[in-house]
C-alpha positions in Angstrom: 14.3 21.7 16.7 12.5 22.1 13.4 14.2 25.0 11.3 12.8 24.3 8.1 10.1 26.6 7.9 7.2 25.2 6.0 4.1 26.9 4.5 0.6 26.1 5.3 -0.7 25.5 2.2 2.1 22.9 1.6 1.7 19.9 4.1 3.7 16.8 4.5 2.6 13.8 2.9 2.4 10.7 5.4 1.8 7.2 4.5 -1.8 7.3 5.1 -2.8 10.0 2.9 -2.0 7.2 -0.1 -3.4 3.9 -1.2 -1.4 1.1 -1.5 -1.7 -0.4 -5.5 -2.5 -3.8 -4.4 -4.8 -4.9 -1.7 -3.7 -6.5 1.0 -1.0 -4.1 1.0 0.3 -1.1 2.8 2.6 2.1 2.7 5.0 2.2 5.3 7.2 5.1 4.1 7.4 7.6 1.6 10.6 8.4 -0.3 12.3 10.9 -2.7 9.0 13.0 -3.6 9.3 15.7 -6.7 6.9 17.9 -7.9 7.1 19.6 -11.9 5.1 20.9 -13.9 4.3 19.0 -17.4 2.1 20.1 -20.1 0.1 22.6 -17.7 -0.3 20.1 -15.0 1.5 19.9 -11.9 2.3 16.5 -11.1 4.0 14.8 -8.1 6.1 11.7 -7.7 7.4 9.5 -5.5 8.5 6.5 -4.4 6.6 4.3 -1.4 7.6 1.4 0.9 4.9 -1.2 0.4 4.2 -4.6 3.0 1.8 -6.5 3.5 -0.9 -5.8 5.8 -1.2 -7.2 9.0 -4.9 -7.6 8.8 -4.0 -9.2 5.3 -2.0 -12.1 6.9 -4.2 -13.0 9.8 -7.3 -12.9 7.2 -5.4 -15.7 5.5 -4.3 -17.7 8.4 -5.2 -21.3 8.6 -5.0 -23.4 12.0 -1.6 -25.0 11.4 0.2 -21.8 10.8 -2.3 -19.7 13.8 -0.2 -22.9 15.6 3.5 -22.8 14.0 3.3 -19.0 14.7 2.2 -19.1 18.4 4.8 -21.2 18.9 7.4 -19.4 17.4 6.2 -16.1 19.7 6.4 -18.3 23.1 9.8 -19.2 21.4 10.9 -15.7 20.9 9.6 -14.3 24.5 11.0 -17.4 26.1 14.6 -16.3 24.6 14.3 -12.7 25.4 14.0 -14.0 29.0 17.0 -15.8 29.3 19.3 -13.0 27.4 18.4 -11.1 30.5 
C-alpha cells in the first residue's frame, strides 16, 4: 500500500528520464534527490548509479572473449544444475 500521497504535477524521477555523462554508460538508480531554490532558479540534485551498458560491452567484444564468456555461462548453468 502506497500512503504517500503524491501530486500530479510532481512525478517520480526514474532512471530513464536521465542521460548517463559518459557513453557507453547507464543509470541504474537514482539516489538522495533535493530540490532548492538558488539565485531565482530552482535547481535539483542528485546522486545516480552508473554501469556500463550492456550494448556497450558486446559492441566491444572480440572472438576470444565472445569464447571465454560462453564458456564461463555453460559453466555457470552447468553448476546451477548440480546444486539442485
Amino acid at each position: 500500500m502506497d500512503i504517500a500521497k503524491r501530486c500530479e504535477q510532481n512525478p517520480l524521477l526514474a532512471p530513464k528520464d536521465l542521460k548517463a555523462g559518459i557513453n557507453g554508460m547507464e543509470i541504474t538508480c537514482l539516489l538522495n534527490p533535493g530540490v532548492f531554490k538558488y539565485q531565482g532558479k530552482i535547481w535539483l540534485l542528485l546522486r545516480v548509479a552508473e554501469t556500463v551498458s550492456y550494448t556497450h560491452l558486446r559492441a566491444h567484444e572480440t572472438d576470444s572473449y565472445l569464447v571465454c564468456r560462453l564458456l564461463l555461462e555453460k559453466k555457470k548453468k552447468k553448476n546451477k544444475n548440480t546444486d539442485m
